[in-house]
C-alpha positions as CSV (number, residue, x, y, z in Angstrom):
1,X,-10.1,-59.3,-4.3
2,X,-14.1,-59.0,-4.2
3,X,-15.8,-56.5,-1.6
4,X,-19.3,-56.3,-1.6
5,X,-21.3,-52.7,-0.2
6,X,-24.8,-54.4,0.4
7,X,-27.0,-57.3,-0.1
8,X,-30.6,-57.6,-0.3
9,X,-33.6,-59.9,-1.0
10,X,-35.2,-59.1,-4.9
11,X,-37.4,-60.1,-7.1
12,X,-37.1,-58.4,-10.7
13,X,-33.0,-58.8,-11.0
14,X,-34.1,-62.3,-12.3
15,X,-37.4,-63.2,-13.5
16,X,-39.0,-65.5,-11.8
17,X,-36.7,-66.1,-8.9
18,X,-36.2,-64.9,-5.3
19,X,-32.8,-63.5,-5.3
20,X,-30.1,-62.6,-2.8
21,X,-28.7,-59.7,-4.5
22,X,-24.8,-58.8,-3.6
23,X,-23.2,-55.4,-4.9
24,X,-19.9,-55.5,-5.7
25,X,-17.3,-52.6,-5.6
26,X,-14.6,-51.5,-7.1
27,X,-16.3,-52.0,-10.7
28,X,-13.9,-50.6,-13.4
29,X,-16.6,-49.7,-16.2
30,X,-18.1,-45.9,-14.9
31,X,-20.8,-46.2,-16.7
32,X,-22.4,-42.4,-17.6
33,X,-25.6,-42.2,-15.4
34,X,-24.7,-45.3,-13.7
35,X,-27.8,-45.8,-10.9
36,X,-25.0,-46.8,-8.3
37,X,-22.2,-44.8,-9.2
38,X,-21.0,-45.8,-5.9
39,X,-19.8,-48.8,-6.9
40,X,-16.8,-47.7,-8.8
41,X,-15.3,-46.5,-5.2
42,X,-12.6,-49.4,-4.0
43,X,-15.4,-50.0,-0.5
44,X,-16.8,-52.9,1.1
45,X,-16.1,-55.5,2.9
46,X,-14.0,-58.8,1.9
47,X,-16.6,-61.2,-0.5
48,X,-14.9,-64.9,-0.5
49,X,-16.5,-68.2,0.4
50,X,-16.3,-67.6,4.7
51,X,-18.8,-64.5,3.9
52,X,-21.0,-66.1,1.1
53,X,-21.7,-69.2,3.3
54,X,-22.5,-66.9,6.7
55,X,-25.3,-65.0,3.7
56,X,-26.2,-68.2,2.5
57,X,-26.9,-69.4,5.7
58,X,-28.9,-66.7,7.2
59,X,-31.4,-66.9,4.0
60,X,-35.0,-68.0,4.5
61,X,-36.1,-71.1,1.8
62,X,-37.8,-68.8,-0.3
63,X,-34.5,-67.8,-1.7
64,X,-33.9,-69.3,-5.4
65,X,-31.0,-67.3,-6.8
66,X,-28.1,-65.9,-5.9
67,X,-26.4,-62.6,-8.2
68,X,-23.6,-61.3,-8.1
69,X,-24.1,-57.7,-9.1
70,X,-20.5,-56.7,-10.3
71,X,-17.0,-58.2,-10.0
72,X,-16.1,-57.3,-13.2
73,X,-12.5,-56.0,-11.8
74,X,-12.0,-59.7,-10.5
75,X,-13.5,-61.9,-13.3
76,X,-11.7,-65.2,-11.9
77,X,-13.1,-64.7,-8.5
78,X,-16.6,-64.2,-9.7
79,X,-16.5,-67.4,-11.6
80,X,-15.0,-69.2,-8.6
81,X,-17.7,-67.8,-6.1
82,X,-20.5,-69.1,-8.6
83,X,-18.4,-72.6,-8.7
84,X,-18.8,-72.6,-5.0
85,X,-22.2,-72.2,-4.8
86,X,-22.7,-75.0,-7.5
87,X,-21.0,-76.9,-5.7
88,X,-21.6,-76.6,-1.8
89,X,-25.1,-76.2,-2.5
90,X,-26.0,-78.6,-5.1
91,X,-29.5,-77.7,-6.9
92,X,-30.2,-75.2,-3.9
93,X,-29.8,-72.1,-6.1
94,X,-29.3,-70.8,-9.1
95,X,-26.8,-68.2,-9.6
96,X,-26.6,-65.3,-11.4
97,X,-23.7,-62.2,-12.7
98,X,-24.7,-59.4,-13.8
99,X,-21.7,-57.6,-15.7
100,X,-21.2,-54.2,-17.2
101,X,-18.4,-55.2,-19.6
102,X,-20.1,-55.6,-23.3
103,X,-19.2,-59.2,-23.7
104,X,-17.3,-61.4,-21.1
105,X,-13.8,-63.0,-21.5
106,X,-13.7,-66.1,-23.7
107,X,-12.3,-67.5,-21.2
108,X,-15.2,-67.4,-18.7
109,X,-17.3,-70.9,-18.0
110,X,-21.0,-69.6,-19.2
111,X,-21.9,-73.5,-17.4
112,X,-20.8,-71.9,-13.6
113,X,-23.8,-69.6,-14.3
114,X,-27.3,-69.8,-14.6
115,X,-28.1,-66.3,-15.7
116,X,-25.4,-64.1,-17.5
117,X,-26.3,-60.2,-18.3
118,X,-24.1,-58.5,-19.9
119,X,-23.7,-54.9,-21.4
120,X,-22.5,-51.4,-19.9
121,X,-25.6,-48.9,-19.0
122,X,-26.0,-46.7,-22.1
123,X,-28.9,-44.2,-20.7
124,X,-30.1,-43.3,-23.9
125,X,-31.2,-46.9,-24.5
126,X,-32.4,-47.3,-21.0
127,X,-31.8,-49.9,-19.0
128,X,-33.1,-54.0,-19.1
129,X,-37.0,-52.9,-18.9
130,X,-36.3,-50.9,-22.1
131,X,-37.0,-52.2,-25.2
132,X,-34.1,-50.3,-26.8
133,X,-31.7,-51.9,-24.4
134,X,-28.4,-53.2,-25.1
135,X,-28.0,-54.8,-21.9
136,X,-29.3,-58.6,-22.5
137,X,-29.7,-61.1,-19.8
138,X,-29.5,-64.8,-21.1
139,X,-30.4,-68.2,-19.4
140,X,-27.7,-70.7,-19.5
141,X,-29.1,-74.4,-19.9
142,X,-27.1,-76.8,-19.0
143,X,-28.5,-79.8,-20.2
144,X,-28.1,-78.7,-23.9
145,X,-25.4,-76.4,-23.3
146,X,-27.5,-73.5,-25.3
147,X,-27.7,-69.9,-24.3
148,X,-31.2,-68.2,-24.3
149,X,-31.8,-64.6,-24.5
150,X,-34.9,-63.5,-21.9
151,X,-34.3,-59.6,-22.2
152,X,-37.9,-59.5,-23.0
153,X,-39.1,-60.9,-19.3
154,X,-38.3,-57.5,-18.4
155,X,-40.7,-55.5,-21.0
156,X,-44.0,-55.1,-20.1
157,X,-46.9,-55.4,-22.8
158,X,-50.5,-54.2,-22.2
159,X,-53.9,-55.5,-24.5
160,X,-56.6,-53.9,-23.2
161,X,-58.6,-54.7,-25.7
């Protein structure tokens, strides 16, 4: 079962979207240096469709996406949630996971996503605004069924001259 800590409105988990950002507990990966180490601890309340759709329906219309931050201890239940919304709210919003694990389950359906990252934090390589990354967050596109890595949205570049 899914329990979520916190939610909150962003806007750099996924370029150029307006995201609802839910946290996840109970992740399995304890990542060294891990920003919300917090995460790890088996907290929250219940995440299933009844508390996505009360979220979903308190949004404003400036919401795009909605990421799941997490869930990697219930992989099945973060694909169904993302089905869910595909579903109940056809073309309303995109939806993201971000995973720690270094690449998901074969098993997983990329096409119930619109944004994948994947990739444990590795604080020596920094994290997705870091060139030296190895976290990578691809675009699914569903109409050609290819996967685009956009890692590089995240890295800022400066010409000032």
């Amino acid at each position: 079962m899914l329990k979520y800590v916190n939610t909150g409105i962003v806007f750099q988990e996924i370029p150029n979207e307006t995201t609802l950002s839910i946290n996840i507990s109970g992740c399995p990966n304890h990542c060294p240096g891990c920003h919300s180490a917090y995460l790890a601890e088996d907290i929250g309340m219940p995440l299933n469709e009844e508390t996505l759709d009360q979220m979903i329906s308190s949004l404003d219309q400036n919401v795009t996406c909605i990421s799941l931050m997490g869930g990697d201890n219930d992989v099945e239940a973060v694909q169904h949630l993302a089905e869910h919304i595909h579903q109940r709210y056809t073309g309303r919003y995109k939806v993201a996971w971000y995973s720690g694990k270094i690449r998901l389950p074969k098993w997983v359906d990329r096409n119930k996503f619109d944004y994948l990252k994947v990739g444990p934090y590795i604080a020596h390589l920094g994290p997705l605004t870091h060139q030296t990354t190895n976290q990578r967050l691809y675009r699914i596109h569903h109409e050609d069924e290819t996967i685009e890595d956009i890692t590089y949205l995240f890295w800022k570049t400066h010409n000032f001259t």
